[in-house]
C-alpha positions in Angstrom: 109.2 119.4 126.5 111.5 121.5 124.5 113.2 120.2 120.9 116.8 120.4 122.9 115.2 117.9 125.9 113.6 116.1 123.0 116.7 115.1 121.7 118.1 114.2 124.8 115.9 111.9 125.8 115.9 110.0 122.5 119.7 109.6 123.2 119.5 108.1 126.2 116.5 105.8 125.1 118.1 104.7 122.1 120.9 102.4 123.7 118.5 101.4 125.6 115.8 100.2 122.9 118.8 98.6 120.7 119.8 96.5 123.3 116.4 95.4 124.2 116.0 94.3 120.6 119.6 92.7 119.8 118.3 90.4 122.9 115.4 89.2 121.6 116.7 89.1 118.5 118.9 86.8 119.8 116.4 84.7 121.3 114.4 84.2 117.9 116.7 84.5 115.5 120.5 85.8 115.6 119.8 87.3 111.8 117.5 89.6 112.5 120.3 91.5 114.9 121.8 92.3 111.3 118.8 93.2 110.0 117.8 95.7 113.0 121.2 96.8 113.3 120.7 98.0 109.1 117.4 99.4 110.6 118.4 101.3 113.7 121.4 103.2 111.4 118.6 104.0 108.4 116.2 105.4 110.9 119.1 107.2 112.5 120.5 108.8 109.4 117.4 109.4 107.7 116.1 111.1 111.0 119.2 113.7 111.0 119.0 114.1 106.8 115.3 113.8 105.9 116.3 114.9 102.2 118.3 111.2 102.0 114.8 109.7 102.2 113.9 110.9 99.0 116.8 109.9 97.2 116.2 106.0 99.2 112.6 105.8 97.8 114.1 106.9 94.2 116.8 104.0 94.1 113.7 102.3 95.5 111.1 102.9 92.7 113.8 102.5 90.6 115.4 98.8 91.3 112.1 97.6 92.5 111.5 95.1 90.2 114.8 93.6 90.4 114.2 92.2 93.8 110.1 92.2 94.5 109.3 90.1 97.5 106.7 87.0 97.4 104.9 89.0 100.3 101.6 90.4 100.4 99.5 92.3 103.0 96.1 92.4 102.5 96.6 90.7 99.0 98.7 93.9 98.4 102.3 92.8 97.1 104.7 94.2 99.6 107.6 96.1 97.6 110.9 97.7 98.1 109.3 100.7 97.1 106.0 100.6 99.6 108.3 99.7 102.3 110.7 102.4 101.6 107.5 105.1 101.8 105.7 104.0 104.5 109.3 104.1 106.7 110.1 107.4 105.2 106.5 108.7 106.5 107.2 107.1 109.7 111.0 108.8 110.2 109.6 112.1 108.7 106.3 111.9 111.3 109.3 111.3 114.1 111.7 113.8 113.1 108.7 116.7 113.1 108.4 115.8 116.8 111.2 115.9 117.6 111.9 119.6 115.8 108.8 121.1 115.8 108.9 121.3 111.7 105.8 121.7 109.8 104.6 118.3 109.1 103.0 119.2 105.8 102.5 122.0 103.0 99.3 123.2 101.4 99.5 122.9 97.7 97.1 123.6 94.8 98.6 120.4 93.3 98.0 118.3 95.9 94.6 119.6 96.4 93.7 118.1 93.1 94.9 115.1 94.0 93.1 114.8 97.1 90.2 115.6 94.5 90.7 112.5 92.2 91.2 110.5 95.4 88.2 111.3 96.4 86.5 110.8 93.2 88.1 107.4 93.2 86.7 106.4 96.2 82.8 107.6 94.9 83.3 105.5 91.6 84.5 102.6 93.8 81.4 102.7 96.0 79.4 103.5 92.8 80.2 100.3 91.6 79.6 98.5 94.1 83.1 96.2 93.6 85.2 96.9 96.5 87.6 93.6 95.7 88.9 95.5 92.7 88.3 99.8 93.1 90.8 99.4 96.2 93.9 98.7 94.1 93.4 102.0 92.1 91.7 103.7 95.1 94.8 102.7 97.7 96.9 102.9 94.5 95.9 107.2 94.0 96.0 107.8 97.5 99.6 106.4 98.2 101.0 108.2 95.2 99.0 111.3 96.7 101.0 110.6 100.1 104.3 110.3 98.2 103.9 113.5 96.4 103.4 115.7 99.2 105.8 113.6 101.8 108.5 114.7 99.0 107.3 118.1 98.5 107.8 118.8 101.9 110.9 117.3 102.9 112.5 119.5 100.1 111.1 122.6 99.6 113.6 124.3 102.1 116.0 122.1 101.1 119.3 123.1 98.6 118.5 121.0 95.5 122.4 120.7 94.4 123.3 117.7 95.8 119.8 116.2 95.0 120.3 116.3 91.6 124.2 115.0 91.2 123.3 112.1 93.7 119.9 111.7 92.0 122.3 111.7 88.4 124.7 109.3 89.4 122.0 106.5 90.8 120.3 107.4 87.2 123.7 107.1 85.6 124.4 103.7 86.5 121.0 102.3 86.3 121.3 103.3 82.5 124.6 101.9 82.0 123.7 98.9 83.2 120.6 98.4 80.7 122.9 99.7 78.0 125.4 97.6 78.4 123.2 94.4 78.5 120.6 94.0 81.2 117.3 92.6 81.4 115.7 92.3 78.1 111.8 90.6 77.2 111.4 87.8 74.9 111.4 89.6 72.4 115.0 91.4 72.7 113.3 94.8 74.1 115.4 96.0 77.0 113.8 96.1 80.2 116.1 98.0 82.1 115.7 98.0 85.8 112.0 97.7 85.5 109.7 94.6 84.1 108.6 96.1 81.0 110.3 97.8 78.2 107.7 100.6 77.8 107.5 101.5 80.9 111.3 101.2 81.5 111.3 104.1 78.1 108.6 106.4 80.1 111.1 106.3 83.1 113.9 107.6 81.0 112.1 110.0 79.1 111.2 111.7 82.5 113.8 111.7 84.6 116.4 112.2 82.5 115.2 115.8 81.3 114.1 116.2 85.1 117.7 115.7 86.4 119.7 117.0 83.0 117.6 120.6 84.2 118.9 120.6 87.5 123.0 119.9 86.6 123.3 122.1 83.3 124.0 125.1 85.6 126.4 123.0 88.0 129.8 124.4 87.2 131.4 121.4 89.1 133.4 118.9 87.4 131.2 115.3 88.4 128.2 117.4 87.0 129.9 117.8 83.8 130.5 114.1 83.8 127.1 113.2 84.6 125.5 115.4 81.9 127.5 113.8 79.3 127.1 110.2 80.7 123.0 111.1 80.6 123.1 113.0 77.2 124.8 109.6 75.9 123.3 107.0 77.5 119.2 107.6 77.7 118.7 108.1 74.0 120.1 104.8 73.7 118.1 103.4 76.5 115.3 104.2 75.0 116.4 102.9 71.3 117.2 99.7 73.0 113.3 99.4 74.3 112.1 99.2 71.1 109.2 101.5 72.4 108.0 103.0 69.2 106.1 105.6 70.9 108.9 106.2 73.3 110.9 106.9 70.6 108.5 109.1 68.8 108.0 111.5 72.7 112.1 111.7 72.9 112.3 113.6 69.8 109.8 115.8 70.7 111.4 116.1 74.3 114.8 116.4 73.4 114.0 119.9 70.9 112.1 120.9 74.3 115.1 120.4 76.1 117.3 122.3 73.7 116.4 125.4 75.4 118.4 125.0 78.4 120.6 122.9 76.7 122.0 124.8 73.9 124.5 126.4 76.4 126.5 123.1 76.6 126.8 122.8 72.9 129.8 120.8 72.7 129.0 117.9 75.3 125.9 117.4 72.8 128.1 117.1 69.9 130.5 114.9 72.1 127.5 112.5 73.0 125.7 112.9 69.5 129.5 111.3 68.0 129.7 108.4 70.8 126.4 107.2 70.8 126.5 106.6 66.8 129.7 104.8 67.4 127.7 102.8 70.2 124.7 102.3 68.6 125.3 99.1 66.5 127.1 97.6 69.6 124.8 98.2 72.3 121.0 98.2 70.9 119.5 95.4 67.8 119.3 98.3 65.5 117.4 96.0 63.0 114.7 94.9 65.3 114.3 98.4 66.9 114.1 100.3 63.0 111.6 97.2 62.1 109.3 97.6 64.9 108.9 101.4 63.9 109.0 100.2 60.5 105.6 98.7 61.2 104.3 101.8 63.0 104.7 104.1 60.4 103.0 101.2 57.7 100.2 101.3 59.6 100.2 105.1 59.9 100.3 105.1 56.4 97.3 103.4 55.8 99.1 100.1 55.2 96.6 97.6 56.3 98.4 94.9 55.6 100.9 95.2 57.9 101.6 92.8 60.6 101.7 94.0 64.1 99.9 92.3 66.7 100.3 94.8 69.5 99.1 97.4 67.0 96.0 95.3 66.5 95.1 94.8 70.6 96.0 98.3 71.0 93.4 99.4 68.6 90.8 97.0 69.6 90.7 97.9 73.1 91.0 101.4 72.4 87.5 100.8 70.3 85.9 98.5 73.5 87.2 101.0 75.6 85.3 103.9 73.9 82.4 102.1 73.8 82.4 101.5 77.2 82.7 104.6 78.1 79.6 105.9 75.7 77.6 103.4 78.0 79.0 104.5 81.1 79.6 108.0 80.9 78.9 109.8 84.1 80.7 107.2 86.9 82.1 104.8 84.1 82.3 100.8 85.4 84.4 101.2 88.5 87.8 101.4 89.1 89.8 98.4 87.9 86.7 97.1 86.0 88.2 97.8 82.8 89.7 94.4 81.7 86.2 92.8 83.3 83.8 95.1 81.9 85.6 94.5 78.8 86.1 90.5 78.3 89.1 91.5 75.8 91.9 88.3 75.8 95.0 88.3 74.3 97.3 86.1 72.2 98.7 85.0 75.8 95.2 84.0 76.7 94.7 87.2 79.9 92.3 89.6 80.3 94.3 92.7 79.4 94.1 96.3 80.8 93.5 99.3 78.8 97.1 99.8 78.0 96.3 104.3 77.7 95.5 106.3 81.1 92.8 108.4 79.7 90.8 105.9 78.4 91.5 104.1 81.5 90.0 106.8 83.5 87.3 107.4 81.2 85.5 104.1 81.2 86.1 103.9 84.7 85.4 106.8 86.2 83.2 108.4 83.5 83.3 112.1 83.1 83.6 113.2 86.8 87.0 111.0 86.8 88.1 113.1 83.6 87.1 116.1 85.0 89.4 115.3 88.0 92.2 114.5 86.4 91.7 118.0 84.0 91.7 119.7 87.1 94.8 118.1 88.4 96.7 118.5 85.2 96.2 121.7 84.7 97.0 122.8 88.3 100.3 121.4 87.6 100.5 123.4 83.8 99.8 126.8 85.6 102.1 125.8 88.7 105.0 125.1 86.3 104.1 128.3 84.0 103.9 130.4 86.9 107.3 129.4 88.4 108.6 129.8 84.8 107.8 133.4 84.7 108.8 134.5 88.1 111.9 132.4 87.7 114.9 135.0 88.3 118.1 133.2 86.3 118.9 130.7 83.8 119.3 128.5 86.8 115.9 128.2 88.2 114.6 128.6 84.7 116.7 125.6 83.4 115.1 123.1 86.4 111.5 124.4 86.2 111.5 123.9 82.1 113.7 120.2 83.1 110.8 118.9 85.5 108.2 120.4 82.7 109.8 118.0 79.9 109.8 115.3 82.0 106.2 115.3 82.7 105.0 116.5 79.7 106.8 112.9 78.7 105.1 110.8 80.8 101.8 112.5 80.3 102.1 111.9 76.4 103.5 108.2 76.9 100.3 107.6 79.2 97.8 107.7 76.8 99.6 104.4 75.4 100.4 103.1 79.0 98.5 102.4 81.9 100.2 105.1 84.4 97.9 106.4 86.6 99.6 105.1 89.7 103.0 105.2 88.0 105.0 106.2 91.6 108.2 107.4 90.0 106.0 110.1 88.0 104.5 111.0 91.1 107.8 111.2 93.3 109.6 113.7 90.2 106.6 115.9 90.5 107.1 116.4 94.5 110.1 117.3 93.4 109.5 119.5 90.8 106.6 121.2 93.4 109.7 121.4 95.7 112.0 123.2 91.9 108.6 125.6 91.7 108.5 127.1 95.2 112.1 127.8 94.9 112.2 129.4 91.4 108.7 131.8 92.9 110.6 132.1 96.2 113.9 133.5 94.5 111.7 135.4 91.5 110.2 137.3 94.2 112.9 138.1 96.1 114.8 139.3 93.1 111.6 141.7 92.6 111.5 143.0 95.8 115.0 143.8 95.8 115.4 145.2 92.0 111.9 146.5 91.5 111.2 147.9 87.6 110.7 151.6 87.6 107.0 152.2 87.6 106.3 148.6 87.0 106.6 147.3 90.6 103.7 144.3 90.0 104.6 143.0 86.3 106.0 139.1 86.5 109.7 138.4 86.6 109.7 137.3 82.9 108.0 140.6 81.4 110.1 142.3 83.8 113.0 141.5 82.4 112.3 142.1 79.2 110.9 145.3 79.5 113.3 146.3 81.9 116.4 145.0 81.3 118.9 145.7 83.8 
């Protein structure tokens, strides 16, 4: 059948398929003809506007933890966010079929991923402890899924409105935390997320991620949303209390300068406001005394009192030292806290709270060698689409998606993120930023070659032959 009879047929059968379930709906239960109605009209939209899939599993990922069911399948807890994916993957498989769309997209990127995956799966079997490898093993190859389910809904896709409506759902999210949301026991804002540290990695990723994509935007709402993200995410992550959260935004915020330093005067504007806002919105006192203690212990201090700082260096000793007698296939995959015996003050078994070493005493040295390989693909995919960029414009999103995970891969060597979805979802998206920036840098080429110089990259181009 062609795409036009396709289509046809999928208008006659719809009527037909809602009305066979709004009646036996109505013979089980009369609220689930609400429920399939919210259904039908989310399939229907998200068939027609695939890109509006992405931006449902980011408000997903994002607000997940403010409504997590009490369901589990397979003694997997079902989520907003898993539920969100899996439909997308099903109304993306549909909507190939229906117009003969490539399905998927070959990437170096997710090649490595398919490669630590994979490697996942041998240290499972390695250790013999199925119960436990499949939550990381499921865990890496979900995330793996997500990736390149984003990647190719938007590579062909205008990014523009991405990023404003992709701003505006971050916007709001921060305002909300700022102005008094969830907090821990111990004051720490949680933001939309359980944890205060993790809610910090969050910021300190997307924010530079989306701040890339609106600087160029000349339209007004962009402007607003710059200055409402400029002001509120530093004091997000001052709020957190996350002392090494607050130690990665320095460093990405001077990263950030680079394509920021055009808009001057909305940093000023937001430098101002959020001094005046500081003492109302975040317990400045607990926040400077937590660091306080940080930079005691830095100091050689020993005795200050910091109870995280001592569990954090203890199981970063019992993690080396498990990975010294594990070193090829380490102890399995979510074997860590087992292998390990380490209980906290609260009485748990407790993870290894840094990726790497996480990795390390689990999967041993062919795990780290994975994720080398997959890191680095993603360092020369970003350089690459740096240099070939054509503009300030592409330039500005490829260096935004850089700080972002350059954030998240510093914070995760205090953090256990190796299945951290949100990271995974901004770098399909930033795989999406890089084909764009090569796409337009080549294009630029071939239309404006350099006298005698056809072959040198768009960035040496440039410079040697400015135009």
């Amino acid at each position: 059948m062609t795409p036009a009879r396709d289509r046809r047929a999928l208008w006659v059968a719809a009527p037909l398929i809602v009305g066979l379930l709004a009646g036996l709906s109505i013979l089980v239960d009369y609220r689930l003809i609400l429920a399939g109605s919210v259904a039908v009209a989310i399939g229907w939209v998200g068939l027609r506007n695939p890109h509006l899939l992405v931006l449902g599993i980011f408000a997903s990922i994002l607000f997940d933890r403010l409504g997590v069911t009490g369901a589990k399948v397979a003694k997997l807890p079902v989520t907003a966010s898993k539920l969100a994916v899996l439909g997308s993957l099903g109304l993306w498989v549909v909507h190939v079929g229906l117009t003969r769309k490539p399905g998927i997209r070959i990437h170096p990127v997710l090649g490595a991923m398919v490669g630590m995956t994979l490697v996942t799966g041998m240290a499972v079997t390695f250790s013999g402890d199925f119960d436990l490898g499949r939550f990381s093993l499921m865990g890496i190859g979900m995330v793996t899924i997500l990736t390149g389910l984003v990647y190719v809904i938007l590579a062909e896709h205008d990014l523009t409105n991405i990023y404003r409506v992709l701003g505006v759902i971050l916007a709001l999210s921060l305002a909300t935390s700022v102005a008094g949301g969830a907090a821990n026991q111990a004051g720490r804002a949680t933001g939309s997320f359980g944890d205060p540290n993790e809610w910090a990695t969050l910021v300190l990723m997307v924010t530079p991620a989306v701040l890339g994509g609106l600087v160029a935007d000349p339209h007004r709402g962009a402007q607003f949303l710059r200055i409402a993200l400029l002001g509120l995410a530093p004091l997000a992550v001052f709020a957190s209390g996350s002392r090494a959260a607050l130690l990665v935004g320095i460093a990405v915020s001077i990263g950030c300068f680079s394509f920021l330093k055009q808009r001057r005067n909305e940093l000023l504007v937001c430098l101002g406001g959020g001094l005046v806002a500081a003492p109302f919105v975040v317990d400045v006192d607990n926040a400077i005394a937590r660091f306080g203690r940080l930079l005691g212990r830095a100091s050689g201090a020993g005795m200050v009192d910091d109870s995280s700082l001592d569990e954090r260096s203890e199981l970063l000793r019992q993690g080396i030292d498990l990975f010294l007698n594990n070193w090829l296939l380490g102890v399995g995959p979510g074997r860590f806290a087992k292998a390990t015996g380490f209980i906290s003050l609260e009485g748990r078994l407790r993870p290894a709270h840094n990726t790497y070493l996480e990795v390390a005493s689990e999967q041993g040295l062919i795990g780290l060698a994975a994720g080398f390989i997959f890191m680095a693909t993603v360092a020369w995919t970003l350089w690459k689409a740096w240099n070939l960029s054509p503009d300030d414009h592409h330039r500005a999103r490829v260096v935004g998606m850089a700080a972002g995970l350059a954030a998240v891969s510093i914070m995760a060597a205090t953090l256990g993120l190796l299945t951290f979805s949100m990271a995974y979802l901004m770098l399909g998206i930033a795989l999406a930023v890089t084909d764009q920036a090569e796409r337009a840098g080549r294009a630029h080429l071939a239309a404006h070659p350099p006298d005698g110089h056809a072959t040198l990259p768009g960035l040496r181009a440039r410079r040697e032959h400015p135009r």
